[in-house]
DOTOR-476196 format. One record per residue (C-alpha): residue in three letters; x, y, z. Coordinates in steps of 0.05 Angstrom, whole numbers. Layout:
! residues N
    r       X       Y       Z
  ALA       X       Y       Z
...
! end
This chain:
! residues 696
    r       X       Y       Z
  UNK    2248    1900    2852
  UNK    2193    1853    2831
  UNK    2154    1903    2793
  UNK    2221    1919    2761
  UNK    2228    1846    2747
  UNK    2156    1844    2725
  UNK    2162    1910    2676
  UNK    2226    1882    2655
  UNK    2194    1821    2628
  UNK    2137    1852    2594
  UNK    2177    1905    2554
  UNK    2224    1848    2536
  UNK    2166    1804    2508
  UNK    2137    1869    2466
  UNK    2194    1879    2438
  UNK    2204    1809    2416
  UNK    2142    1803    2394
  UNK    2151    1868    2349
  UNK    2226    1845    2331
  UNK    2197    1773    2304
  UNK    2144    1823    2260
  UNK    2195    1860    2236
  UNK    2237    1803    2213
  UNK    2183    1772    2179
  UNK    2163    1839    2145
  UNK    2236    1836    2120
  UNK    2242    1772    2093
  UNK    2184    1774    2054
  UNK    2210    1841    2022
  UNK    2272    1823    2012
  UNK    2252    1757    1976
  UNK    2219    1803    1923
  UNK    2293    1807    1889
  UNK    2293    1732    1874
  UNK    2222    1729    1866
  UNK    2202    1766    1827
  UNK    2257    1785    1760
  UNK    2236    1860    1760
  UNK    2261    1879    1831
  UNK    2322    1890    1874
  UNK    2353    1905    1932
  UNK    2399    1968    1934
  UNK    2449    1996    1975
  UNK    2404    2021    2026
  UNK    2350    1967    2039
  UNK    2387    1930    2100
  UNK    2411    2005    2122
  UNK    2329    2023    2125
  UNK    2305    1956    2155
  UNK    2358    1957    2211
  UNK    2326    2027    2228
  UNK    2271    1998    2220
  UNK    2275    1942    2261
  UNK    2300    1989    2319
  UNK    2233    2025    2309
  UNK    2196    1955    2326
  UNK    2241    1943    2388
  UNK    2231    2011    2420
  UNK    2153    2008    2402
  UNK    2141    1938    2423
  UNK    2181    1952    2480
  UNK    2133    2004    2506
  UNK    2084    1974    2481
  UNK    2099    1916    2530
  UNK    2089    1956    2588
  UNK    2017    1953    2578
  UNK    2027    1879    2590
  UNK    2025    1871    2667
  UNK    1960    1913    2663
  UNK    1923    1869    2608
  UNK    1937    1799    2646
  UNK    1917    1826    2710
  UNK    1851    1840    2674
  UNK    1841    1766    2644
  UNK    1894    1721    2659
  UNK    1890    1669    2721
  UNK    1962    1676    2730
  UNK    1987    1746    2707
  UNK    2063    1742    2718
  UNK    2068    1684    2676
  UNK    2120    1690    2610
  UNK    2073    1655    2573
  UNK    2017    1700    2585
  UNK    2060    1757    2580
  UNK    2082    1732    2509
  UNK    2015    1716    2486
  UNK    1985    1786    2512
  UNK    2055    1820    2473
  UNK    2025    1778    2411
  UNK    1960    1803    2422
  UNK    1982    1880    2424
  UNK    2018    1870    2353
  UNK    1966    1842    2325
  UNK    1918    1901    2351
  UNK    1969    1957    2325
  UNK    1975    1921    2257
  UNK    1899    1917    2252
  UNK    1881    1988    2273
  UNK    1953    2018    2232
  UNK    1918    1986    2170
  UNK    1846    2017    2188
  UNK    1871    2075    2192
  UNK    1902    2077    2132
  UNK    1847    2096    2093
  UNK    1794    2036    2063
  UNK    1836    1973    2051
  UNK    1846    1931    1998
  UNK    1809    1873    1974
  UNK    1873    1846    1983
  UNK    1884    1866    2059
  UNK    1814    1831    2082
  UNK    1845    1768    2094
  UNK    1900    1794    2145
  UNK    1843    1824    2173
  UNK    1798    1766    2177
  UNK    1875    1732    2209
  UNK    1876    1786    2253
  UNK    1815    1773    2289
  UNK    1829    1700    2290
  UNK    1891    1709    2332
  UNK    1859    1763    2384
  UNK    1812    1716    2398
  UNK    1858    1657    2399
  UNK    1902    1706    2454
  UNK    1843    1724    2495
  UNK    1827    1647    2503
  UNK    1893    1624    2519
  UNK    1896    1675    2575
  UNK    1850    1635    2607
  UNK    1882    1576    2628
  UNK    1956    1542    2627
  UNK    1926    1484    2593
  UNK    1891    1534    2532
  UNK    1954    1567    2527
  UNK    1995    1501    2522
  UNK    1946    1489    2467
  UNK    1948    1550    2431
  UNK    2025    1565    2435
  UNK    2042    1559    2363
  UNK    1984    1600    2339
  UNK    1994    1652    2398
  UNK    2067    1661    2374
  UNK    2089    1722    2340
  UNK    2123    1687    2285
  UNK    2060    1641    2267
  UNK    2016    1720    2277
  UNK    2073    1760    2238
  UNK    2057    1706    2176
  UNK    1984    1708    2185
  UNK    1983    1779    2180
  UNK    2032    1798    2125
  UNK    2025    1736    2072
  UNK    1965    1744    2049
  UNK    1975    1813    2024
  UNK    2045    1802    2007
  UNK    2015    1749    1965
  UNK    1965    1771    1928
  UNK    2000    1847    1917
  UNK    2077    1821    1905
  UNK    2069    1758    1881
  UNK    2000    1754    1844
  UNK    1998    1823    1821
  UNK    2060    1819    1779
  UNK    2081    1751    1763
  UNK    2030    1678    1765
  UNK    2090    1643    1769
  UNK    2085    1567    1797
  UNK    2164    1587    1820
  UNK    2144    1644    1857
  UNK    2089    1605    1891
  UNK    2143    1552    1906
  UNK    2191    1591    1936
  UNK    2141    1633    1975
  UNK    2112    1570    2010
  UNK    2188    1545    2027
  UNK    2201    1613    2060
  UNK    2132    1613    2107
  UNK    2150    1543    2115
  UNK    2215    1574    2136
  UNK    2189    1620    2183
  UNK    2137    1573    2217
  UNK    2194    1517    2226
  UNK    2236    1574    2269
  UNK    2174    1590    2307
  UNK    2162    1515    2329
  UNK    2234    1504    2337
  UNK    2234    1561    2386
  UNK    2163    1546    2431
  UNK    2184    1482    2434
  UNK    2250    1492    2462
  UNK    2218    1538    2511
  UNK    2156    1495    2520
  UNK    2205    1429    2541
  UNK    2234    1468    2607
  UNK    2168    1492    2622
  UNK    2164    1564    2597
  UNK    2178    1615    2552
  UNK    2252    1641    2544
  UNK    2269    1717    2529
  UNK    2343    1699    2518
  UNK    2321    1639    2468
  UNK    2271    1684    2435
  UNK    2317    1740    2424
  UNK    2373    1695    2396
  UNK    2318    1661    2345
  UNK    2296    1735    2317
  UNK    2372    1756    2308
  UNK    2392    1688    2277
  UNK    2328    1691    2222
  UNK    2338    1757    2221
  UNK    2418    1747    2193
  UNK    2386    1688    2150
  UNK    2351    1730    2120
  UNK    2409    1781    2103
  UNK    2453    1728    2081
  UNK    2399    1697    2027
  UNK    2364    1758    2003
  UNK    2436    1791    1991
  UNK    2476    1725    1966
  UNK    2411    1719    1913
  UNK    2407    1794    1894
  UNK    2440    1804    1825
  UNK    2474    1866    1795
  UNK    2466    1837    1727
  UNK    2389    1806    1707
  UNK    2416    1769    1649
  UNK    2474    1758    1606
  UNK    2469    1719    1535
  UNK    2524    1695    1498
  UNK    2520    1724    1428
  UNK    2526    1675    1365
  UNK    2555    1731    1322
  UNK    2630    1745    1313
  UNK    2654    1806    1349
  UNK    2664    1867    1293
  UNK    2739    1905    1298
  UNK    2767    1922    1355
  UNK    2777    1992    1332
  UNK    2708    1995    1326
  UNK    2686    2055    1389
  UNK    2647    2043    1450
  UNK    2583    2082    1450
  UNK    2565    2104    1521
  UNK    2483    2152    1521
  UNK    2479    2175    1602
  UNK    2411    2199    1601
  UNK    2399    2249    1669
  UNK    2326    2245    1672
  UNK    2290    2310    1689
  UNK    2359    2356    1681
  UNK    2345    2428    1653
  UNK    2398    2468    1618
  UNK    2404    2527    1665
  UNK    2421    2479    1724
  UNK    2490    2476    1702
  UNK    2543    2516    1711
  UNK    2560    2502    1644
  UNK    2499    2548    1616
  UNK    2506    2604    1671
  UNK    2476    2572    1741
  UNK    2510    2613    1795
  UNK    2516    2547    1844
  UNK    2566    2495    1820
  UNK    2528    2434    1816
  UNK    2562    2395    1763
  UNK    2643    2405    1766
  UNK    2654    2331    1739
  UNK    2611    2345    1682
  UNK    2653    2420    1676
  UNK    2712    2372    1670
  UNK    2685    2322    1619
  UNK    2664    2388    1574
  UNK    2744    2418    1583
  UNK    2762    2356    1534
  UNK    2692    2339    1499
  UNK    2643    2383    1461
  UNK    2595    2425    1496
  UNK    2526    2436    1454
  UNK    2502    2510    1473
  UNK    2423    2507    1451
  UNK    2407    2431    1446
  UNK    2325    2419    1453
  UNK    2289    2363    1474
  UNK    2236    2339    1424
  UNK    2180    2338    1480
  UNK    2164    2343    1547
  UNK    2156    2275    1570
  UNK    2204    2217    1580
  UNK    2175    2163    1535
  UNK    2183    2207    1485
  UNK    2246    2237    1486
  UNK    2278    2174    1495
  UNK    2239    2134    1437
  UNK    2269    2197    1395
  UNK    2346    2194    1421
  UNK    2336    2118    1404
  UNK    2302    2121    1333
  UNK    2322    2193    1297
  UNK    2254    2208    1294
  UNK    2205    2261    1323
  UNK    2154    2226    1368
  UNK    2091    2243    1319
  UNK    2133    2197    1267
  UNK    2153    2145    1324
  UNK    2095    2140    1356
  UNK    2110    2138    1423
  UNK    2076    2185    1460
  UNK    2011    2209    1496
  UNK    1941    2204    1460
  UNK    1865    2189    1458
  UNK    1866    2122    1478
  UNK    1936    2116    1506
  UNK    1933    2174    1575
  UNK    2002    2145    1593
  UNK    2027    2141    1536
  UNK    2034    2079    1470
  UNK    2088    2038    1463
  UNK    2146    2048    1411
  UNK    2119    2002    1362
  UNK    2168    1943    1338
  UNK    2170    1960    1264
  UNK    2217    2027    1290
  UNK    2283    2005    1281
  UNK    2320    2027    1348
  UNK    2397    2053    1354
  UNK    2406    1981    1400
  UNK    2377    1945    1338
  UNK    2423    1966    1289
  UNK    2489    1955    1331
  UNK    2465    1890    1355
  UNK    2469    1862    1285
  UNK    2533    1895    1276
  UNK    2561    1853    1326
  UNK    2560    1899    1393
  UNK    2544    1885    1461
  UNK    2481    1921    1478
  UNK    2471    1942    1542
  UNK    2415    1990    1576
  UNK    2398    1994    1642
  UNK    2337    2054    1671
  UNK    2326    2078    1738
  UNK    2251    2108    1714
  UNK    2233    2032    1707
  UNK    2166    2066    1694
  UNK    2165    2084    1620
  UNK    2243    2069    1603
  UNK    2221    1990    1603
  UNK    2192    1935    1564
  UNK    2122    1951    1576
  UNK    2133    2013    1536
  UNK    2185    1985    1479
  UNK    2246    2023    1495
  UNK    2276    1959    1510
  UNK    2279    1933    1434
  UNK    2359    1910    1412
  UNK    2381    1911    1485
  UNK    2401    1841    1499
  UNK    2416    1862    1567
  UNK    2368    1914    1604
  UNK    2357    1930    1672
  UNK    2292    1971    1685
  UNK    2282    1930    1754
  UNK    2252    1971    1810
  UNK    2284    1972    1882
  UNK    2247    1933    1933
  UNK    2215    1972    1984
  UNK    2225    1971    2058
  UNK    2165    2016    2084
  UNK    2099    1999    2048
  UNK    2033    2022    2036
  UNK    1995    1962    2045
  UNK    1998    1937    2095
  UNK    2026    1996    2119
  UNK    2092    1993    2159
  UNK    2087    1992    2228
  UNK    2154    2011    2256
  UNK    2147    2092    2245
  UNK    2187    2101    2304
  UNK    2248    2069    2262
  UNK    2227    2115    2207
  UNK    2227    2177    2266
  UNK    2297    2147    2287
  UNK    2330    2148    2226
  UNK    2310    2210    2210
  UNK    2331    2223    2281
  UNK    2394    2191    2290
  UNK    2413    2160    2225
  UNK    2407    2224    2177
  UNK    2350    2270    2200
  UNK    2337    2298    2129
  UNK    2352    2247    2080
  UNK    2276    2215    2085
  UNK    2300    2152    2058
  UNK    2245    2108    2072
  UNK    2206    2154    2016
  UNK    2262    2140    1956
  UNK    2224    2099    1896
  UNK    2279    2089    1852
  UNK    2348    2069    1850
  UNK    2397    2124    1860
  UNK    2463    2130    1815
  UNK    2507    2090    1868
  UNK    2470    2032    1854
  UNK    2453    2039    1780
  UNK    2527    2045    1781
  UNK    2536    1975    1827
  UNK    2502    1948    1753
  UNK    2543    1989    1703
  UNK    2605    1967    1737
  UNK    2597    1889    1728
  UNK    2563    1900    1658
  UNK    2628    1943    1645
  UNK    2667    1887    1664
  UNK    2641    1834    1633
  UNK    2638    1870    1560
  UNK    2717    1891    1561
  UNK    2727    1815    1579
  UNK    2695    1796    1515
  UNK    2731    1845    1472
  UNK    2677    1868    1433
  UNK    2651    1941    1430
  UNK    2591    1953    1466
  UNK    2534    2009    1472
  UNK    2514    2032    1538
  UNK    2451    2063    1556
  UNK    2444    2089    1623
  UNK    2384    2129    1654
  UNK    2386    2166    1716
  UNK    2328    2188    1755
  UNK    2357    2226    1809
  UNK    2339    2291    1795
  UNK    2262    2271    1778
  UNK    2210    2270    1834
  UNK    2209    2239    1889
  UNK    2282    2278    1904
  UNK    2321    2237    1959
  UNK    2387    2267    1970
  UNK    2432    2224    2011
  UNK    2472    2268    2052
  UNK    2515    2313    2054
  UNK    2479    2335    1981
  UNK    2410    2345    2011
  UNK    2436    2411    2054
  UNK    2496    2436    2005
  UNK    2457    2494    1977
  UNK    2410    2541    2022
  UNK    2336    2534    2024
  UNK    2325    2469    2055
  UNK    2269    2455    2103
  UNK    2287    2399    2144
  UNK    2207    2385    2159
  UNK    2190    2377    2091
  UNK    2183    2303    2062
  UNK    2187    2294    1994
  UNK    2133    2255    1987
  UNK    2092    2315    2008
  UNK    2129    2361    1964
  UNK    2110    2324    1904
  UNK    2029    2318    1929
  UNK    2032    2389    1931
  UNK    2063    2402    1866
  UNK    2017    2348    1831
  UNK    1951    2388    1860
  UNK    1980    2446    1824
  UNK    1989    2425    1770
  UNK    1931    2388    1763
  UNK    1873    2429    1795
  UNK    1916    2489    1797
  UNK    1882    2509    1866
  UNK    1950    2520    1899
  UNK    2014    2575    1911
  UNK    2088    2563    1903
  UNK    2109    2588    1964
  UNK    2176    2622    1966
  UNK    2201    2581    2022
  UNK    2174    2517    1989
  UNK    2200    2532    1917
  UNK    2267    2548    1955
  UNK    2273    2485    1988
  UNK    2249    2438    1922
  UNK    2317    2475    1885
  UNK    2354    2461    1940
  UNK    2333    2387    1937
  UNK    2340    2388    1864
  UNK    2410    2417    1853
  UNK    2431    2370    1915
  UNK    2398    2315    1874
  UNK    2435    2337    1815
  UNK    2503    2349    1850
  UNK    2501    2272    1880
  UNK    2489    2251    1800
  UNK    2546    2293    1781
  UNK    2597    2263    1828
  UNK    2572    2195    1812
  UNK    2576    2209    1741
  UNK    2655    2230    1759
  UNK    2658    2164    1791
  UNK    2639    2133    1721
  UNK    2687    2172    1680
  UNK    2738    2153    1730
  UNK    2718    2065    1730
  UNK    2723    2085    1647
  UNK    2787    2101    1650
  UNK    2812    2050    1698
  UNK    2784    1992    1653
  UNK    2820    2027    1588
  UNK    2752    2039    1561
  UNK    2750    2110    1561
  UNK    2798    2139    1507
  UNK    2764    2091    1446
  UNK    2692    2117    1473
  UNK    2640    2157    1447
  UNK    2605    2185    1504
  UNK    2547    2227    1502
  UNK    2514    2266    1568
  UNK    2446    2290    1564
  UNK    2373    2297    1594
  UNK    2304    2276    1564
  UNK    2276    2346    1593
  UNK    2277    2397    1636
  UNK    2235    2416    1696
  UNK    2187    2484    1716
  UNK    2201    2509    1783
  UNK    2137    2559    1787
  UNK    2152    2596    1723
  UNK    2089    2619    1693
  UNK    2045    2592    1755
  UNK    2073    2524    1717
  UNK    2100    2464    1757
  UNK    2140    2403    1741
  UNK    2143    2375    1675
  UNK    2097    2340    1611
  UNK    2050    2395    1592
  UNK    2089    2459    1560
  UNK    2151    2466    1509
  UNK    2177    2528    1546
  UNK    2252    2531    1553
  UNK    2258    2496    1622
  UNK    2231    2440    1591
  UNK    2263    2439    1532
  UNK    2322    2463    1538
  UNK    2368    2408    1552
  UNK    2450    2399    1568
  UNK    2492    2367    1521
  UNK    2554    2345    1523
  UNK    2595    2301    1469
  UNK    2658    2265    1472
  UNK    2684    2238    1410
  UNK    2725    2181    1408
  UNK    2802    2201    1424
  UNK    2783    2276    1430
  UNK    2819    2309    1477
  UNK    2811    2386    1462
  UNK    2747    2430    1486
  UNK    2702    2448    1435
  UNK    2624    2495    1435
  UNK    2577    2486    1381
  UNK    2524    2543    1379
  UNK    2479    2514    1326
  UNK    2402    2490    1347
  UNK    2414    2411    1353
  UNK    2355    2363    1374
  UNK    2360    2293    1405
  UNK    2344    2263    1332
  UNK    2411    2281    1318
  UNK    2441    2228    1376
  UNK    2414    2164    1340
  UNK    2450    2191    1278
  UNK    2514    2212    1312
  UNK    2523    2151    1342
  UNK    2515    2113    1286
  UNK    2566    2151    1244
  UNK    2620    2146    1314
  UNK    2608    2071    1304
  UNK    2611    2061    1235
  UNK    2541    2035    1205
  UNK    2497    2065    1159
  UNK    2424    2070    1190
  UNK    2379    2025    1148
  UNK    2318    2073    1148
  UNK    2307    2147    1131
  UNK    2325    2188    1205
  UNK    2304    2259    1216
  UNK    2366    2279    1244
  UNK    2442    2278    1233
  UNK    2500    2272    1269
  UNK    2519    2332    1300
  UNK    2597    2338    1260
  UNK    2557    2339    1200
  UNK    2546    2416    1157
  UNK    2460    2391    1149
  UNK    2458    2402    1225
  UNK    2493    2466    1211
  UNK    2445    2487    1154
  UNK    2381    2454    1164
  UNK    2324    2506    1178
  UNK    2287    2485    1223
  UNK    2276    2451    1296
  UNK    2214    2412    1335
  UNK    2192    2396    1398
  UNK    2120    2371    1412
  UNK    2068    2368    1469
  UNK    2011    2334    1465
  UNK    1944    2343    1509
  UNK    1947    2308    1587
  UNK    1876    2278    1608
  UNK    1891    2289    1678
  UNK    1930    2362    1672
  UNK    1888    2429    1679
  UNK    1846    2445    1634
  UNK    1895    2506    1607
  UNK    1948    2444    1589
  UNK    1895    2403    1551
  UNK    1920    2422    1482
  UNK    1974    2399    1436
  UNK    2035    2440    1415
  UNK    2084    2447    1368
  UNK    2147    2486    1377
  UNK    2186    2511    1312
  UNK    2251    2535    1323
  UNK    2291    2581    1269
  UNK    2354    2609    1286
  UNK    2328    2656    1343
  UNK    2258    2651    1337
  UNK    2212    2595    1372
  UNK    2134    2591    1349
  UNK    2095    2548    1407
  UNK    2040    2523    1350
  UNK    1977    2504    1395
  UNK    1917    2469    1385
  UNK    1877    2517    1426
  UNK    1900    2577    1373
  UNK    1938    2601    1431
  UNK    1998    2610    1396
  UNK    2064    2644    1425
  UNK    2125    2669    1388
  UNK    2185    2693    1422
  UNK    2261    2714    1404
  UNK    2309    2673    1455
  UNK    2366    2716    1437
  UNK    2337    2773    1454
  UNK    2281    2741    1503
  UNK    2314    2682    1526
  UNK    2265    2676    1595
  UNK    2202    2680    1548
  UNK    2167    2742    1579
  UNK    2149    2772    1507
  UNK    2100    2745    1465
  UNK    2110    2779    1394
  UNK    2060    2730    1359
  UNK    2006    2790    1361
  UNK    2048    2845    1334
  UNK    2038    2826    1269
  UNK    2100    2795    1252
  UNK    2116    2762    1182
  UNK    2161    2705    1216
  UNK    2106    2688    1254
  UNK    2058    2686    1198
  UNK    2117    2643    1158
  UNK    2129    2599    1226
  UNK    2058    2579    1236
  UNK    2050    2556    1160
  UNK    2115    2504    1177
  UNK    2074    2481    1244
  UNK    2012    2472    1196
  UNK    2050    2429    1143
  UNK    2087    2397    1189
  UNK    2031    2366    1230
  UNK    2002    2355    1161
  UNK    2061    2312    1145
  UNK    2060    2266    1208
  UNK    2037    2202    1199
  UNK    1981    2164    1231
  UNK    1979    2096    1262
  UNK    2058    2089    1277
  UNK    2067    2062    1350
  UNK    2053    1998    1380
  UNK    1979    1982    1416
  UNK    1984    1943    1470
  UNK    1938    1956    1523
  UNK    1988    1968    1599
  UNK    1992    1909    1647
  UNK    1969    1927    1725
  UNK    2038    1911    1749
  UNK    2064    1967    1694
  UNK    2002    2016    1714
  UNK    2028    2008    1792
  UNK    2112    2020    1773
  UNK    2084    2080    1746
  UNK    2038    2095    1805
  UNK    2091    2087    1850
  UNK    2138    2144    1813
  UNK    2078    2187    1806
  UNK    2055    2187    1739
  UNK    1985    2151    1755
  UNK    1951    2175    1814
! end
């Protein structure tokens, strides 16, 4: 029974000492959404860390039974608590040192936990040898006083530092290791005044910081950043609400609304039985900064600027002279409101923030790090386990539509109690790498491999596209559609969600809402993965769907469209004359109808394979699509007749080629140069985009 006793004892004090780690790892992330203005905590944060903090229990638990062993070794008296508790201490600090060793070279920033690190082995090792040392050396043998050692620096210099030099930040950051440290001689102290260390006190100190910590981070965490009041007088009430959902990444041929067998999208099939659906609607380029600068200006990026280049690899801000769509309305007296899960190029950094006077491009704070890199993997292994074995949530780097929604909602209500009409950009990046379905949308269509993470998917899709030294497996393309049209099929019902919180507010009827994508995505077509360096019709090729204010009756326009047109068409729902000369019009209007020609443009990726380092121009004309490229590899194909792009009919000769490529030439001719703003990219704005894996 003794042993028992004994074992007992020690698995109780690694766990403990793993728990107190835990909360401390916690805290400091969940202090990021009040910290810092460009983070928050979603929906599944406390979900994740309670898995995760299960993960440090069970491995500081068995961890612990190493315990009995290690005293033996060094300690005059081995069965003491104390000893026990400094040994536990010990063993975390060895596992955080050798977990962040292994990790790969660390961080400038990382060499001061590990400079801590040693500190505190060697304050363990002499406190095991004698009841006086360890007397002396209680606080800084603690697992609290080692947990803050080991995790502020970093968390410092990385969080803190990194993206904001903020004497508030600082502030707050002292009073919550102050916090932390006050708990930890609180506790020892307690235990130290009866003569020992206490398992039941210790326990009951790591739940109660461990609630603290829930209570703050959550009663701090706002849905809404900020909220001006506006000076200007609100315009008439029958003015319409103008409502751009943006599904980042969403290809045409996904829908069942353009011929996909699997129903992924029956909300959106509903919204398009009493809205208008847009049949051949293109994108004008492959990459997200773009396409949005365009559906906010009218203009093609070569004329707004904002796009890849030269100088600019990820891309140059929209430039502030471009009047944007949130511009013009906020001067007419609307509420404009935007908020962007891809807080990676739909944000301030890159200019797509200009008229919003409320947007919301903050990133979710992460649970499971890189550096230092989380220790409790056996939470991660029981949530995937236990919790939901395929949802691999601890890999999700952006907020899902749930929680963009958790925003929408209170921005939705706070605009219909000022009785003013409003615009309402939303962008949702569940359907763009990493894909995280949440369950039961990650295994609703066949092909999913439960052993496949998505964080390895998208390594092994990046290679390929970039060295191109890599196969598309069948099984693996499989499983990526599955994920995707899971991903796609959550968005959809949230989107229903949406319509339905609309309708409930009396906001929906006197709305203009407009459904689209910024571009598509290639599965493997033409040994071609992902998205941002061709114009073929996966990419381009994006869903539209319209729903004019008070319309009520289905409607299908056949006619090429382009997002120029949206700019334009939302204007003319809401009243107001643009101020500037737009390349588009709104879609009811006969130039759409009549207008020639079509554009979509690609320009040339640093980092892509060498095959993709070109720019191209895409001229559509009725049937007919010209792929203008820089190389002089130049494609032409007939989508009515072709509409997969296997036939290449720019060698045979053709006069509508000859006539196409003289329109590519003139129009390049026409762009013009210098538009777009030059700012050089902060580090915090080269690490969002890092972490959504656009900078490796």
């Amino acid at each position: 029974m003794r042993m028992v006793r004994v074992a007992a004892t020690a698995a109780g004090c690694g766990a403990l000492a793993f728990a107190s780690y835990g909360a401390v790892e916690a805290g400091l992330r969940g202090s990021l959404s009040f910290l810092l203005p460009d983070q928050v905590l979603v929906s599944w944060f406390w979900e994740l860390a309670g898995w995760l903090m299960a993960g440090y229990v069970l491995t500081g638990a068995l961890a612990g039974l190493l315990i009995p062993l290690t005293t033996r070794l060094v300690a005059p008296e081995p069965s003491s608590a104390d000893a026990f508790r400094a040994v536990a201490t010990g063993l975390l600090v060895s596992a955080f040192a050798v977990n962040l060793l292994l990790a790969g070279r660390p961080p400038v920033s990382a060499y001061g936990s590990l400079l801590f690190a040693a500190c505190e082995i060697v304050a363990v090792l002499v406190s095991l040898r004698s009841i006086l040392w360890r007397r002396r050396l209680r606080l800084l043998t603690s697992p609290w006083t080692a947990s803050l050692l080991l995790l502020v620096p970093t968390w410092v210099s990385r969080e803190i530092l990194h993206s904001q030099r903020n004497l508030a930040a600082m502030m707050l950051t002292g009073a919550l290791v102050l916090a932390v440290a006050a708990a930890s001689i609180w506790s020892y102290r307690r235990g130290g005044a009866s003569g020992g260390f206490s398992l039941v006190r210790s326990a009951a100190t790591v739940a109660v910081v461990f609630a603290a910590i829930f209570a703050v981070a959550s009663a701090m965490n706002r849905k809404v950043p900020e909220w001006p009041e506006l000076g200007t007088s609100p315009p008439a009430a029958s003015r319409p609400n103008v409502i751009l959902l943006v599904m980042d990444t969403v290809r045409a041929d996904h829908l069942p609304l353009y011929g996909y067998a699997r129903n992924t999208t029956p909300e959106l099939a509903k919204l398009a039985g009493q809205a208008t659906l847009f049949r051949s609607a293109v994108a004008t380029s492959n990459l997200t900064l773009s396409t949005h600068a365009s559906m906010f200006t009218g203009l093609y990026p070569r004329w707004h600027g904002a796009h890849v280049m030269g100088e600019f690899p990820l891309g140059r801000r929209l430039g502030d002279s471009v009047e944007t769509l949130a511009e013009i309305l906020a001067t007419e007296g609307y509420r404009t409101m935007g908020i962007a899960a891809n807080f990676g190029f739909v944000s301030p950094p890159f200019g797509l923030h200009q008229g919003f006077q409320v947007f919301d491009a903050r990133k979710p704070v992460q649970i499971a790090v890189a550096y230092p890199p989380t220790l409790g993997f056996a939470g991660i292994r029981l949530q995937r386990i236990f919790g939901d074995p395929a949802n691999h949530e601890f890999e999700g780097r952006n907020r899902r539509a749930g929680d963009i929604h958790a925003s929408v909602f209170e921005m939705l209500e706070r605009s219909r109690r000022e009785r003013r009409p409003f615009l309402l950009f939303v962008n949702y990046m569940d359907a763009h790498q990493l894909l995280v379905p949440p369950a039961p949308y990650h295994a609703m269509f066949p092909g999913y491999e439960p052993a496949i993470r998505p964080m390895k998917l998208y390594l092994d899709l990046d290679e390929m596209q970039v060295r191109h030294n890599r196969i598309l497996t069948d099984s693996l393309r499989r499983h990526w559609v599955s994920q995707y049209d899971g991903c796609l099929a959550y968005l959809d019902a949230e989107l229903g969600r949406l319509f339905e919180h609309l309708r409930k507010l009396g906001l929906w009827d006197n709305s203009l809402i407009v459904v689209t994508s910024d571009h598509g995505e290639s599965f493997g077509e033409r040994d071609v993965v992902l998205h941002a360096v061709t114009l073929y019709q996966n990419i381009v090729h994006i869903p539209l769907i319209v729903k004019f204010p008070f319309q009520r009756s289905p409607e299908t326009m056949t006619s090429t469209v382009s997002q120029v047109d949206l700019a334009p068409t939302m204007l003319e729902a809401a009243g107001v004359r643009p101020r500037a000369a737009l390349q588009g019009a709104s879609v009811r209007r006969e130039a759409v109808k009549s207008r020639p020609y079509v554009f979509s443009e690609g320009f040339a990726r640093a980092r892509a394979h060498r095959r993709f380092r070109h720019d191209q121009t895409a001229v559509f004309y009725g049937p007919l699509k010209l792929v203008f490229s820089s190389d002089g590899r130049h494609e032409l194909y007939d989508l009515a007749k072709d509409p997969g792009e296997t036939t290449n009919m720019y060698g045979s000769g053709s006069a509508s080629a000859a006539k196409l490529e003289e329109v590519a030439r003139e129009w390049l001719k026409a762009a013009p140069k210098g538009t777009g703003g030059h700012g050089k990219l902060d580090p915090a704005t080269i690490e969002k985009l890092r972490s959504l894996g656009y900078v490796q």
